[in-house]
N, C-alpha and C positions, 0 to 999 in steps of 0.2 A: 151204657151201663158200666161202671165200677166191676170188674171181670172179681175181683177178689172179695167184696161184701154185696155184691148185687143193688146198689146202689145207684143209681142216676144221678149224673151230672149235674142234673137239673133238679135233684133232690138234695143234693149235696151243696149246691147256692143257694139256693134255699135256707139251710140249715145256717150258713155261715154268713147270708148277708151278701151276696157278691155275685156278680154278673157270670151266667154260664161259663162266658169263655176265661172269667178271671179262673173260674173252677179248672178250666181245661190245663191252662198254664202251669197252676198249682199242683197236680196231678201227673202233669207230665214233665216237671220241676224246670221248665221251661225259665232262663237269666231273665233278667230285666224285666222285672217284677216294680211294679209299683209301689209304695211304702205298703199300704192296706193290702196289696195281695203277695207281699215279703210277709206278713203276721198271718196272713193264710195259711200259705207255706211252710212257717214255721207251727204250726197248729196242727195242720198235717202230719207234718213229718215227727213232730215227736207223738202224737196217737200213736202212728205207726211203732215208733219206739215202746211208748206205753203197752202195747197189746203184743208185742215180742217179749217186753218184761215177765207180761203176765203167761203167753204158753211157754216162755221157756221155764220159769216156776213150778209150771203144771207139769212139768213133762219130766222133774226132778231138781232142776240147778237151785242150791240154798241160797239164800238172801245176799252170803259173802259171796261167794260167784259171782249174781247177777250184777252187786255191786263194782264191781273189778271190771266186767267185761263193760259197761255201760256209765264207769267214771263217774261216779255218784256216789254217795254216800251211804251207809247201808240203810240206816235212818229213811232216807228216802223212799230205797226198796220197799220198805216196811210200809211206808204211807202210803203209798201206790196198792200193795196187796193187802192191802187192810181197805182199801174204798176210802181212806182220809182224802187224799187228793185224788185227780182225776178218776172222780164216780163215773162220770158220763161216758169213759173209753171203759165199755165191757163189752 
């Protein structure tokens, strides 16, 4: 199980197309990564970004903040918390 979304590994390849253990790898950010489970990984790890965007948002930091700490654009911010880009990380 994904200890922080209650997810399975095996729900989680699933979602993404990709062998348990590539999941394992991806998760555990384990080097030498294959190209397809490098796009994993980065897939991953910006969700994880994506949904730190959004509790830190929630929890008070305005849009210049989040922009600053997370080197982006404020622009971007805004598409993010607005559901324009990444809908599917909520």
């Amino acid at each position: 199980m994904d200890h922080e979304s209650g997810v399975s590994l095996r729900e989680l390849a699933d979602r993404h197309d990709v062998s348990t253990h590539a999941m394992w790898k991806a998760v555990k950010g384990i080097s030498y990564l294959s190209k397809s489970e490098c796009k994993l990984t980065t897939s991953f790890k910006l969700r994880e970004k994506i949904s730190q965007v959004l509790e830190l948002h929630a929890s008070g930091m305005n849009k210049s903040q989040l922009a600053k700490k997370f080197n982006v654009s404020r622009a971007s911010i805004s598409k993010i918390l607005s559901g324009r880009t990444y809908k599917d990380v909520r």
